[in-house]
KEPA-375221 format. One line per field, with one value per residue: x, y, z of N, C-alpha, C in turn; residue number from 0; residue in one letter. Coordinates in Angstrom, 3 decimals, decimal comma, padded with zeros to 6 digits. Example, Ala and Ser with C-alpha at 12.3 -4.5 7.8 and 13.67 -1.06 7.14 Angstrom:
n_east <- 013,190:012,850
n_north <- -005,690:-002,250
n_up <- 007,800:007,080
ca_east <- 012,300:013,670
ca_north <- -004,500:-001,060
ca_up <- 007,800:007,140
c_east <- 013,200:012,900
c_north <- -003,300:000,030
c_up <- 007,800:007,870
pos <- 0:1
code <- A:S
***
This chain:
n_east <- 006,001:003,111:-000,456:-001,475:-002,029:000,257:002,475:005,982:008,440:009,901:012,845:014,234:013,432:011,816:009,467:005,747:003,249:-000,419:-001,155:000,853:001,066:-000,869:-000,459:001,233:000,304:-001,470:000,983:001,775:-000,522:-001,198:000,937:000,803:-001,983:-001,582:000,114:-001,347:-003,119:-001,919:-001,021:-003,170:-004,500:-002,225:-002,125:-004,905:-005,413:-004,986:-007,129:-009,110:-007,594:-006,924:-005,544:-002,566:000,557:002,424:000,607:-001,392:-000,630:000,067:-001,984:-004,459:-003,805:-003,662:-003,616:-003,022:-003,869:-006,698:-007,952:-006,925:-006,386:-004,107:-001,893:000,649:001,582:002,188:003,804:006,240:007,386:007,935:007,542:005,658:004,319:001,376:000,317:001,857:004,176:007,690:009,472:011,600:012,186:011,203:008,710:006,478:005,021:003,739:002,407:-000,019:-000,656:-002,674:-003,988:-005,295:-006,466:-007,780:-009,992:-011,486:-012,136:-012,663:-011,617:-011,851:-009,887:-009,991:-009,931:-007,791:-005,520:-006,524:-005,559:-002,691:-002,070:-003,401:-001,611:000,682:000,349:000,651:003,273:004,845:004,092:004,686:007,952:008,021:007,633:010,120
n_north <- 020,934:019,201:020,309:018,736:017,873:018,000:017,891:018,580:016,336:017,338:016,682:015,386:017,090:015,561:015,646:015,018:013,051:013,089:010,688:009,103:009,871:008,694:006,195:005,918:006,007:004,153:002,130:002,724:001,959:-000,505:-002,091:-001,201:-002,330:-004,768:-005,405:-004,680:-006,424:-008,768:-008,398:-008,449:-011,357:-013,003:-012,670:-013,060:-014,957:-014,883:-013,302:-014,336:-015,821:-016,098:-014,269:-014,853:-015,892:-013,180:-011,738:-011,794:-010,179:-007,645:-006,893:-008,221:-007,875:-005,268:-002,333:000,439:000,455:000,927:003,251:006,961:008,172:007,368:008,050:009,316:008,164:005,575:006,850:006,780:004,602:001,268:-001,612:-003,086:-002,322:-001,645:-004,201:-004,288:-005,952:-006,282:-005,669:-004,872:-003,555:-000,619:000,634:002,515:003,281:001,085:000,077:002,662:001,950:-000,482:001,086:002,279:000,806:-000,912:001,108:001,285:-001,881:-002,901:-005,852:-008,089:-009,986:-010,102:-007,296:-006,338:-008,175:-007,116:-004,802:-004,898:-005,852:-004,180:-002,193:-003,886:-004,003:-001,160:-000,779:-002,162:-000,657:001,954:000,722:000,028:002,829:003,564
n_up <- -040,414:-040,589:-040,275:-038,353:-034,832:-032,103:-029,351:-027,447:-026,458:-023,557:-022,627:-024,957:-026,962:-029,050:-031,324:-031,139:-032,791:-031,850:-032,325:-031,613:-028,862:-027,710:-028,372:-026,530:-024,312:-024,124:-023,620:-021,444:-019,666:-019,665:-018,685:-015,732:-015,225:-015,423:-013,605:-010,908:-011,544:-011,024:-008,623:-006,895:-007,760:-006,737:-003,971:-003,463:-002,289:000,723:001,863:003,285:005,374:008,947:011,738:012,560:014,219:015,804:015,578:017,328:019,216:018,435:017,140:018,022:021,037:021,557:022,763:021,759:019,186:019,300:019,525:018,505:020,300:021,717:019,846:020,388:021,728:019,825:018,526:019,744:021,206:021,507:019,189:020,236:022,740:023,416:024,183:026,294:025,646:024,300:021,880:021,586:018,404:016,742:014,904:013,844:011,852:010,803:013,343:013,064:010,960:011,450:013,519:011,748:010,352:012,284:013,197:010,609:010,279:012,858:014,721:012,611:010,069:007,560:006,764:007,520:006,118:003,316:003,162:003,336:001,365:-000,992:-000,020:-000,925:-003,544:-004,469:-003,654:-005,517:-007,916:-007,329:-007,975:-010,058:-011,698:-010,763
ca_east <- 005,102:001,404:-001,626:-001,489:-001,879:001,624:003,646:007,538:009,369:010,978:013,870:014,775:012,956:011,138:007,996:005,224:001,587:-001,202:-001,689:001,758:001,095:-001,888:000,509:002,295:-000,315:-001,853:001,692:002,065:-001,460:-000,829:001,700:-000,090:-003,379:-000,742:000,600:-002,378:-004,233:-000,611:-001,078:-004,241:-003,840:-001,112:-002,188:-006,230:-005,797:-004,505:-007,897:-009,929:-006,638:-007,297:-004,513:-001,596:002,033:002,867:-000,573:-002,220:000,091:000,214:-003,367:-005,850:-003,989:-002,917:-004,527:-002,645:-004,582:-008,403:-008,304:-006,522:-005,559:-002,621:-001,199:002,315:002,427:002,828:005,222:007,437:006,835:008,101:005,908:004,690:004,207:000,165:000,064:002,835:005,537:009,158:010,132:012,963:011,907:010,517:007,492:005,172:003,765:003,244:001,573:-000,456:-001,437:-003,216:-005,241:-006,174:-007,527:-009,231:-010,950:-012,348:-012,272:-012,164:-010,807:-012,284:-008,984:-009,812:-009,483:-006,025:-005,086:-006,950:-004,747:-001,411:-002,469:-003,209:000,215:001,969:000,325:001,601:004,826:005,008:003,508:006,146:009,005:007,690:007,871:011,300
ca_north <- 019,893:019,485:020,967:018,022:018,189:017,467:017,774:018,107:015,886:018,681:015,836:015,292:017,494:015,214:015,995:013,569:013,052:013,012:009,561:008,526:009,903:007,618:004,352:005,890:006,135:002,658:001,440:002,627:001,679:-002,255:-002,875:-000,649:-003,211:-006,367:-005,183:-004,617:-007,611:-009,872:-008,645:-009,223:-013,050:-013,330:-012,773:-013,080:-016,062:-014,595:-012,432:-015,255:-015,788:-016,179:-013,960:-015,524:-015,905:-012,114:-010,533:-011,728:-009,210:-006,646:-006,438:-008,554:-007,481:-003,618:-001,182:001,698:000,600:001,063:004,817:007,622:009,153:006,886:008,564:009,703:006,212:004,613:007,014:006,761:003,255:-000,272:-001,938:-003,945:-001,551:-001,296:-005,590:-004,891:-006,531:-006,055:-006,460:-004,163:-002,633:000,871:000,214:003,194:003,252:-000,493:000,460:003,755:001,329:-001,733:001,872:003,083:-000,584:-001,032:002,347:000,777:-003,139:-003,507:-007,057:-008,464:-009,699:-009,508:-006,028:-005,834:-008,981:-006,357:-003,342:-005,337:-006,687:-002,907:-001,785:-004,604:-003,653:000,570:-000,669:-002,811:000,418:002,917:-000,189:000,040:003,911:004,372
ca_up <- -039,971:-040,726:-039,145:-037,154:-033,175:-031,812:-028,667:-027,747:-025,499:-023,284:-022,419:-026,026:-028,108:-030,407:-031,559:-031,222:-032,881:-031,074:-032,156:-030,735:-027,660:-027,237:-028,076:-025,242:-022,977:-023,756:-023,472:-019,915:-018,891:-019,816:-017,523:-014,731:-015,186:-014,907:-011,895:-010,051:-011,597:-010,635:-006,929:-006,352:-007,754:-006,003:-002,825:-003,335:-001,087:001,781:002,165:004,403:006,556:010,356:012,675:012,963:014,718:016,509:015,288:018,769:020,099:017,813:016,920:018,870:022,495:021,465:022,888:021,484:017,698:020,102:019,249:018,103:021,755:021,572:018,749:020,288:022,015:018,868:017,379:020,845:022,069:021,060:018,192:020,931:023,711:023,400:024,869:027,296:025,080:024,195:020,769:020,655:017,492:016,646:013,871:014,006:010,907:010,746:013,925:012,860:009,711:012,358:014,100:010,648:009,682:013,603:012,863:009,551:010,358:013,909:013,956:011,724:009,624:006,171:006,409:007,655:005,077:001,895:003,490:003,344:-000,428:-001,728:000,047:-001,962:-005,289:-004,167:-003,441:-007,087:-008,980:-006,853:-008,139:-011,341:-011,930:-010,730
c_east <- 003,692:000,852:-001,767:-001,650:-000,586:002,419:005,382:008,070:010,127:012,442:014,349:014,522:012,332:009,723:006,819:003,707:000,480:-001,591:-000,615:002,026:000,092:-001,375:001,113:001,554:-000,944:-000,505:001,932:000,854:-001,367:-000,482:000,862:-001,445:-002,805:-000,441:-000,051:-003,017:-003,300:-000,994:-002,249:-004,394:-003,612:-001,276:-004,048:-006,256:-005,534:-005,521:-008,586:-009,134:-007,265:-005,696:-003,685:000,085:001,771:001,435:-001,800:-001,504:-000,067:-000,897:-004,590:-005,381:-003,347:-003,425:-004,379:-003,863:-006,424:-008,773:-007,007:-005,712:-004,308:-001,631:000,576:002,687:002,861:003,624:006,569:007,751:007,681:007,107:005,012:004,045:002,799:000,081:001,171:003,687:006,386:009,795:011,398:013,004:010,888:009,855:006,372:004,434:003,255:002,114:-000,077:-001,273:-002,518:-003,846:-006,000:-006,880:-008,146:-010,315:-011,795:-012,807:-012,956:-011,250:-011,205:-010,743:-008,948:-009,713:-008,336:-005,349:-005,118:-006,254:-003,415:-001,570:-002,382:-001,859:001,362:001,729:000,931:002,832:005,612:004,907:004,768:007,693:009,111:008,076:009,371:011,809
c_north <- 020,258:019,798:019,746:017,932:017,356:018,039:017,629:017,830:016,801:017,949:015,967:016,116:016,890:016,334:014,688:013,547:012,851:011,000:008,737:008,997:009,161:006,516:004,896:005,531:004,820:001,628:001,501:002,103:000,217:-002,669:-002,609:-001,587:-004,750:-006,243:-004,949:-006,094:-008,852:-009,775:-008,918:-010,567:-013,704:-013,640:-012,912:-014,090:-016,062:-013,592:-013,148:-015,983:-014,965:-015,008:-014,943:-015,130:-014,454:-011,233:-010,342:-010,353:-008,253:-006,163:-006,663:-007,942:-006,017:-002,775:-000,391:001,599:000,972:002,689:005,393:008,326:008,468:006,949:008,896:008,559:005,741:005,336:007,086:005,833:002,382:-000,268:-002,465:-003,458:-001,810:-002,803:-005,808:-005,901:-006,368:-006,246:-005,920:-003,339:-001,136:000,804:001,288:003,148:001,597:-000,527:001,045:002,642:000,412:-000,456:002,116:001,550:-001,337:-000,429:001,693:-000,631:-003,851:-004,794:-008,302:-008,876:-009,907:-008,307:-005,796:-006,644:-007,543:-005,601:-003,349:-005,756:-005,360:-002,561:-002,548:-003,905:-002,049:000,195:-001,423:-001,636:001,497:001,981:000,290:001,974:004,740:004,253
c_up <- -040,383:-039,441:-038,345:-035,592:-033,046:-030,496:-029,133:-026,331:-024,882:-022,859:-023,704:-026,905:-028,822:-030,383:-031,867:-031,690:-031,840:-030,741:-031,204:-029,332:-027,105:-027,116:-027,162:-023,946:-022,584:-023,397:-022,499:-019,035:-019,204:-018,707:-016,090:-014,430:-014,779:-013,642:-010,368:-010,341:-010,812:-008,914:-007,240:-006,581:-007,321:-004,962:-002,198:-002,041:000,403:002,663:003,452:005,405:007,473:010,797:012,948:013,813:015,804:016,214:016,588:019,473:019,616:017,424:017,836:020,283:022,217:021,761:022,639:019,557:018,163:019,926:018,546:019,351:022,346:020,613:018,735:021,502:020,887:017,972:018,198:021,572:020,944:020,110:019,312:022,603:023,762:023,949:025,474:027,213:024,759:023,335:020,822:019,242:017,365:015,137:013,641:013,191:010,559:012,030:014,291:011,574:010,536:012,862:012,772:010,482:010,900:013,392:011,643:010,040:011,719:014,006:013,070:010,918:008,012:005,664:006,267:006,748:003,493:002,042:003,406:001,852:-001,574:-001,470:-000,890:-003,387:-005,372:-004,537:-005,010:-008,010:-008,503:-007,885:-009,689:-012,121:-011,454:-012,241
pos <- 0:1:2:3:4:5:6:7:8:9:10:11:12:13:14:15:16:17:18:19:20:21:22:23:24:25:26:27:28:29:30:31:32:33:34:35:36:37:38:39:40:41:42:43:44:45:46:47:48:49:50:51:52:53:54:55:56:57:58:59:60:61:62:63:64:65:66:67:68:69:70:71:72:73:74:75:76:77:78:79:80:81:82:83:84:85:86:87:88:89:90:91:92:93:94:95:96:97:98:99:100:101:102:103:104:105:106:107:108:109:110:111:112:113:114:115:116:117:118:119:120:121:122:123:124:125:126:127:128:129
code <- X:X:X:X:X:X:X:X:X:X:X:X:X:X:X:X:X:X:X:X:X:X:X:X:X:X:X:X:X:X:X:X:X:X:X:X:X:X:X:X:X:X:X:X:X:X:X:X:X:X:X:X:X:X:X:X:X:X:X:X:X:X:X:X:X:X:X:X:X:X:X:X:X:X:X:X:X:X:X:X:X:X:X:X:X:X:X:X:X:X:X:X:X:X:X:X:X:X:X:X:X:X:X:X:X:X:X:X:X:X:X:X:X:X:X:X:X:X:X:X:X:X:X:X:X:X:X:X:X:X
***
């Protein structure tokens, strides 16, 4: 091979130019820029959404999301334990997510809308890299 700069695939062995590791890298950063630009799009409109349906309960009456010193309430509690409700389900980090975005937002709910919008575009980019 020439004095070239070059890599080797430790999966296959090739060997690869420097330059074709750049078409690699712009070929993975494409999609990565769609997939972020697609969510946000997607769901831009959902930023100036009011609280709705179960979020009176879960956010505006919760008192376990009002601090942090309810921390092993909401990993041992109902989702709806913090407004003295009864879902039957066990939710903590859906929970633990509504204190982390009080702590920043209070209620304000374009925060907690922008915090559910990034999690989608994560969970698209995680989808994407399996």
């Amino acid at each position: 091979m020439t004095g070239l700069p070059y890599y080797i695939n430790m999966q296959t062995g090739h060997r690869f130019l420097e330059m074709e590791k750049q078409k690699l890298a712009g070929a993975l950063f494409i999609p990565i820029v769609l997939i972020i630009a697609s969510g946000f799009t997607v769901y831009l409109n959902c930023l100036p959404g009011e609280f709705i349906w179960d979020d009176t309960q879960l956010i505006q009456n919760n008192a376990y999301i009002r601090g942090f010193s309810h921390l092993k309430n909401i990993f041992t509690e109902d989702v709806g334990a913090g407004s003295a409700t009864i879902y039957g389900f066990y939710r903590p980090l859906q929970i633990f997510t509504y204190l982390v975005d009080y702590s920043i937002w209070g209620l304000n709910p374009v925060g907690y809308h922008l915090t559910n919008v990034i999690l989608h575009i994560l969970a698209a980019l995680a989808l994407y890299w399996l």
